[in-house]
C-alpha positions as CSV (number, residue, x, y, z in Angstrom):
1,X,-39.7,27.0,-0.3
2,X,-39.5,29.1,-3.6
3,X,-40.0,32.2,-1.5
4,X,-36.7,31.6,0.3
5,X,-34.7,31.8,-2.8
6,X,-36.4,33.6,-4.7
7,X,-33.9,36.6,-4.7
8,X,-31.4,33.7,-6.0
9,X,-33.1,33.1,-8.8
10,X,-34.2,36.4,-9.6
11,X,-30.3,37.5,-9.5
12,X,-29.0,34.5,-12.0
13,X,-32.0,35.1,-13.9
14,X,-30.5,39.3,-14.5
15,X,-26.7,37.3,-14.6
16,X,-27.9,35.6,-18.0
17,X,-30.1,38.4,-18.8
18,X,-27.2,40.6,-18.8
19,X,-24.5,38.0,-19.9
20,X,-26.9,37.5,-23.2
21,X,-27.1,40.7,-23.8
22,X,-23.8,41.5,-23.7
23,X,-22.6,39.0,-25.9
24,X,-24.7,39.9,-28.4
25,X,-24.1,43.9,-29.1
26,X,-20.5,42.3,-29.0
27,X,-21.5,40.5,-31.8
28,X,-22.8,43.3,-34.0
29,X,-20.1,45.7,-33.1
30,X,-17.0,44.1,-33.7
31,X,-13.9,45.8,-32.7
32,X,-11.9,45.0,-35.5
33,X,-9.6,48.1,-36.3
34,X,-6.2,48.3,-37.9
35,X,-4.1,51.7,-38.5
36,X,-0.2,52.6,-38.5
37,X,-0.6,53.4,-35.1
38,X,-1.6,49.9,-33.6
39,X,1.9,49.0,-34.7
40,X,4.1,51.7,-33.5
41,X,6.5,50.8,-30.9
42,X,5.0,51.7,-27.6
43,X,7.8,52.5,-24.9
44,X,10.3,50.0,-25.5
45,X,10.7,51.2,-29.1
46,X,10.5,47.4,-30.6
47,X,8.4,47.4,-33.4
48,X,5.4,44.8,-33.3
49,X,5.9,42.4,-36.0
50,X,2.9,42.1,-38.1
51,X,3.0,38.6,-39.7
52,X,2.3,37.2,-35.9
53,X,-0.7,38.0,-35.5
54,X,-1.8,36.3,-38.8
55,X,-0.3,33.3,-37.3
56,X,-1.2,31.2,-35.1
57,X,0.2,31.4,-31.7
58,X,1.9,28.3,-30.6
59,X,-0.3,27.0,-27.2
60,X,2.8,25.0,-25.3
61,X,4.1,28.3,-23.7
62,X,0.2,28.9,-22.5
63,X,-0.1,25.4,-21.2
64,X,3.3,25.1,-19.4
65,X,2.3,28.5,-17.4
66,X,-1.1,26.8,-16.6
67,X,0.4,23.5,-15.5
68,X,3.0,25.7,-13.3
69,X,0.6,28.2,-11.5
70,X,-2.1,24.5,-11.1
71,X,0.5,23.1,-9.3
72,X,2.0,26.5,-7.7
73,X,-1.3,27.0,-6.1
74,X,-1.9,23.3,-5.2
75,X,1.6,23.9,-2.8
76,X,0.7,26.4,-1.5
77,X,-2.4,24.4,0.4
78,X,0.7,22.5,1.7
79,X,2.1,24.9,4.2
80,X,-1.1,25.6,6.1
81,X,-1.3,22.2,6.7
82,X,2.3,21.7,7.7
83,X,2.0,24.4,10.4
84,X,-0.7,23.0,12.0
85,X,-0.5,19.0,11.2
86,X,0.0,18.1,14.6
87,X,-2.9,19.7,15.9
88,X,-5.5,18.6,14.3
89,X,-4.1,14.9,14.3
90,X,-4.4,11.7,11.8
91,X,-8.1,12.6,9.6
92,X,-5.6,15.7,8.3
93,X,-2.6,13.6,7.9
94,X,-5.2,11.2,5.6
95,X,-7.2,14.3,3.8
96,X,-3.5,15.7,2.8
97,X,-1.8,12.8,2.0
98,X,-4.8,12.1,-0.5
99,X,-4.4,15.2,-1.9
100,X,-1.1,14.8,-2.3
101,X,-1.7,11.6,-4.2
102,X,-4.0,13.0,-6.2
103,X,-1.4,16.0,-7.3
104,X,1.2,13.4,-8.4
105,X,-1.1,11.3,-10.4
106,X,-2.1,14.7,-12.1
107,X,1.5,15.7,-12.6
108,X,2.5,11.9,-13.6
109,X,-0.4,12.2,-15.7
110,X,1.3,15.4,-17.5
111,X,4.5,14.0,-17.9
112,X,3.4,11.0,-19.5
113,X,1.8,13.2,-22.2
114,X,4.5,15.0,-22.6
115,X,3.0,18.5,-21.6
116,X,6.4,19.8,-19.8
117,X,8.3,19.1,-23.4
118,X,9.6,21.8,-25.2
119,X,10.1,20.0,-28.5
């Protein structure tokens, strides 16, 4: 039985080996460089603005993209489904109109916490 996945193993076994290792010569090398140069304008000749990235950067405009491409992908399961409903009859009416239950308690759930605000 451990014969059979034994090349499993072996493989997550290198994953953390490598992942470990990784992480730390990351740790003692730390690529923390500043010069003129990382603050030229590049291209669109605006110059970067320092004091940001001493800042912290505000996490709403993050979280609205997340919440949009959750629930961009999550439609896009929809049209699949529509093209072929009537084929594959009433279990895949049930399983999508599940899901789609499931994707408006998640979305009430966000709007009752007030994660599409942009106070």
């Amino acid at each position: 039985m451990i014969s059979d996945y034994l090349s499993v193993y072996v493989y997550f076994g290198l994953v953390l080996l490598v992942t470990l290792i990784v992480l730390a010569v990351s740790s003692l090398f730390p690529a923390i460089r500043t010069s003129r140069v990382k603050y030229m304008p590049y291209e669109s000749g605006i110059q970067t603005e320092t004091h940001l990235q001493q800042e912290r950067f505000p996490l709403r405009h993050y979280l609205v993209g997340l919440i949009f491409l959750i629930f961009d992908i999550e439609v896009i399961f929809l049209y699949p489904w529509a093209v072929v409903a009537k084929n594959i009859g009433p279990f895949a009416f049930y399983e999508m109109a599940f899901f789609l239950i499931a994707l408006l308690i998640g979305f009430a759930y966000i709007w009752r916490k007030r994660g599409l605000q942009w106070d």
